[in-house]
C-alpha positions in Angstrom: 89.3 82.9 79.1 87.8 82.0 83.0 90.2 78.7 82.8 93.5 80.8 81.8 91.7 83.6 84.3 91.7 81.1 87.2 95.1 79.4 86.3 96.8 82.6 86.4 95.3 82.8 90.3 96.7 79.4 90.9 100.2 80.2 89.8 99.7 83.7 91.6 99.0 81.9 94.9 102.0 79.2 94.8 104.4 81.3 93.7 103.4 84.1 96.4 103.7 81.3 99.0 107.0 80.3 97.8 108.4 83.5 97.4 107.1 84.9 101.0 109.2 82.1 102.9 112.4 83.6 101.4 111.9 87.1 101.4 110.3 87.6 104.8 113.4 89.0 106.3 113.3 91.6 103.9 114.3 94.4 106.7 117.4 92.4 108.0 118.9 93.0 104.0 118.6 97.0 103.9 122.1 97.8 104.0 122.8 100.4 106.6 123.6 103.5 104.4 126.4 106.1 106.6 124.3 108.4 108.5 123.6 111.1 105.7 120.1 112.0 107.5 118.1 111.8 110.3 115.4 110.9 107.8 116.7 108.1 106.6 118.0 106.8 110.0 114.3 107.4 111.5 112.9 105.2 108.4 115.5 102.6 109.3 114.3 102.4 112.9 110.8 102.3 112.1 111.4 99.4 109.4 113.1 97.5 112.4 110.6 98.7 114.3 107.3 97.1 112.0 105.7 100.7 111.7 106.0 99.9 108.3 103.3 103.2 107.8 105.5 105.6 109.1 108.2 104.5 107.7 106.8 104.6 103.9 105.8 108.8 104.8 109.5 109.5 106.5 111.0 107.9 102.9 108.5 109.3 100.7 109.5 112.7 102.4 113.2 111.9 101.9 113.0 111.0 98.3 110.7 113.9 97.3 114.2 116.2 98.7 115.8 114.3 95.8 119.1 112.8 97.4 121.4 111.0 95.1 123.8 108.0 95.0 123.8 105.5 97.3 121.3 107.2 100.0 118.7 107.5 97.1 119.2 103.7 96.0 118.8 102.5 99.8 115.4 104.9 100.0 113.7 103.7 97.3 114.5 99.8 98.2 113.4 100.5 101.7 110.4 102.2 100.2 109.8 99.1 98.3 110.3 96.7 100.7 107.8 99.2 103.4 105.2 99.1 100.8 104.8 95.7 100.3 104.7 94.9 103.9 101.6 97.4 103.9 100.1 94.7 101.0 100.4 97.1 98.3 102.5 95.3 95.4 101.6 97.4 92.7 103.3 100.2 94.4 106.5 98.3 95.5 106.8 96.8 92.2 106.6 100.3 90.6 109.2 101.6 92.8 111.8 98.4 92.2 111.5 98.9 88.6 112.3 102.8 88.6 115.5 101.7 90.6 116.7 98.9 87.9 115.6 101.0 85.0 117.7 103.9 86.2 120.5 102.4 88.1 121.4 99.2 86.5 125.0 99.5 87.4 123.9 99.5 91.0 125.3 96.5 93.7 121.8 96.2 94.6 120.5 95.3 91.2 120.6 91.8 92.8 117.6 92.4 95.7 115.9 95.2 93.3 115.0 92.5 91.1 114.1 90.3 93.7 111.7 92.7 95.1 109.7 93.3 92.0 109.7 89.4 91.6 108.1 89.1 94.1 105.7 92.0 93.7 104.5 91.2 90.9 103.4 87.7 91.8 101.9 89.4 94.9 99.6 91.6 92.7 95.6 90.9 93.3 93.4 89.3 92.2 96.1 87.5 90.4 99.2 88.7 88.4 98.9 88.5 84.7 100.5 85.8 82.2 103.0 88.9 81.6 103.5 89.5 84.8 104.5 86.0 86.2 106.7 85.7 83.1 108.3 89.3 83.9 108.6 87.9 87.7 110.6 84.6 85.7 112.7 87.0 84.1 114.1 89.1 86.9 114.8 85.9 88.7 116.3 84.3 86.0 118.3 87.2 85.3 119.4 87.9 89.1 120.9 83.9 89.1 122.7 84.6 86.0 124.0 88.2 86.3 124.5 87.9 90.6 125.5 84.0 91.6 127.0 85.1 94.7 123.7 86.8 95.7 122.1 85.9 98.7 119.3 85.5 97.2 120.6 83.4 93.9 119.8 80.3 95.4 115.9 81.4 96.5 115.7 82.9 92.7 117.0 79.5 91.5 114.5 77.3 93.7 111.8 79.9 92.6 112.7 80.3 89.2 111.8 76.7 88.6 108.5 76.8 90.3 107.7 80.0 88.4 108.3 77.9 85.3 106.6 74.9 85.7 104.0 76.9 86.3 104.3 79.0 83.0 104.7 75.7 81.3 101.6 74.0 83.0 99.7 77.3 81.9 100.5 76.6 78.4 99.4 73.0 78.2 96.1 74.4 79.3 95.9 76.5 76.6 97.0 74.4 74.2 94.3 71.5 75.4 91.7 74.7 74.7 93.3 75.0 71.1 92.9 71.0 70.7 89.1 71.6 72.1 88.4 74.1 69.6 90.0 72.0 66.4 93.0 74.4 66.1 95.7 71.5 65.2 98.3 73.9 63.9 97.8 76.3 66.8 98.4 73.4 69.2 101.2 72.4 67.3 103.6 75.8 67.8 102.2 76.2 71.6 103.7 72.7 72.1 106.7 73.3 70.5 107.1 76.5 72.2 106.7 75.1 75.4 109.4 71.9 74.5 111.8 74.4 74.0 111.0 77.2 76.4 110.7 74.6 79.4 112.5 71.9 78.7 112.8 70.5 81.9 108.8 71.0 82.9 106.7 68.5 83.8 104.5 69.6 81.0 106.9 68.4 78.4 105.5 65.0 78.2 101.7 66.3 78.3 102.8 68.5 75.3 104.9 66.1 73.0 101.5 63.7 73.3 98.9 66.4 72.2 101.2 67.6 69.0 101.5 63.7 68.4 97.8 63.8 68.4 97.9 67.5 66.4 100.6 66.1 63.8 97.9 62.8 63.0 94.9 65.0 62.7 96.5 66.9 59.8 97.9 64.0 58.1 101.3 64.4 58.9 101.7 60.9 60.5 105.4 60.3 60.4 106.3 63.5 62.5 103.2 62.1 64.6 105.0 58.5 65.1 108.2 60.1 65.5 106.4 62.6 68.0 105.1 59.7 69.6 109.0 57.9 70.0 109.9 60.8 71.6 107.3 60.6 74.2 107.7 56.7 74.9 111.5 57.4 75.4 111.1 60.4 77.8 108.6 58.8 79.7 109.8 57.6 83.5 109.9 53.8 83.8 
């Protein structure tokens, strides 16, 4: 449990670090609604502004008079993006996932997702197992559903450091599984992570320890055969 508690930190720290360097310019994206409000405009300047405080009670105020459409969309992202430059993920990741669940038709589904992405993997101490894969899944599903986004090619870069992460976390607990004399247990988590990340790192790690899995239960030709697959995806 503390070795899957601290490599959930780990991943928590490299993804934040990769996601901060693209999403820093998070205030440059806010899409300049027409001027429906001096509340809104005020929040805008203070965003530009860095009174990222202020800002967060001015759109709190103007979503609480309930606007709709568009003006209500830009609010709540700007309220998003406002909290997390305060440090408090849990609330911007709250607020992006409101806007997807109720306005998934939205043009701005692309940096809503984005947002709670990288939310989520800001969360402290560390973002759960859940979390990072719900983080994987908004980015994957932002480079699918949006590859003209601005940010598809961050989500794509990201996507795959999010994952070899996810798969490197797996291999851990399948070597706890292997510790504990689990064979058939260490079997599936392998398999699972062969075809979940196919292109990981961890791939080769995991085709040797269900080698090793298959043997100890006396299945040895799926072991050899385990084992051939290993050899031939090894690099040279």
């Amino acid at each position: 449990m503390t070795l899957c508690r601290s490599a959930n930190r780990l991943v928590a720290l490299a993804l934040l670090a990769v996601l901060a360097a693209g999403c820093s310019p998070f205030g440059k994206n806010l899409r300049s609604a027409p001027p429906e409000g001096a509340l809104y405009e005020e929040s805008m300047e203070l965003i530009q502004s860095r009174r990222y405080e202020a800002a967060a009670a001015r759109l709190a105020e103007l979503l609480r008079a309930e606007p709709q459409g568009e003006r209500r969309i830009e609010a709540t992202l700007a309220l998003a993006y406002s909290q997390l430059q305060l440090d408090r993920p849990k609330e911007a990741a709250q607020l992006a996932t409101q806007l997807i669940e109720e306005h998934t038709g939205t043009e701005r589904m692309d940096y809503a997702l984005y947002l709670r992405a990288h939310a989520l993997l800001a969360l402290r101490p560390a973002p759960s197992a859940a979390q990072v894969r719900q983080a994987a899944e908004d980015l994957g599903r932002l480079r699918q559903g949006y590859p003209d986004s601005q940010y598809a090619e961050r989500a794509k870069e990201t996507l795959a450091k999010v994952e070899e992460r996810l798969a490197d976390n797996e291999l851990q607990a399948a070597r706890l599984q292997w510790q504990r004399n689990q064979p058939v247990a260490v079997v599936n988590r392998c398999r699972y992570i062969i075809e979940r990340y196919p292109d990981s790192a961890a791939v080769g790690g995991a085709l040797e320890m269900m080698a090793g899995a298959y043997r100890q239960l006396g299945l040895n030709e799926l072991a050899d055969s385990t084992r051939a697959i290993r050899k031939g995806s090894a690099p040279p």
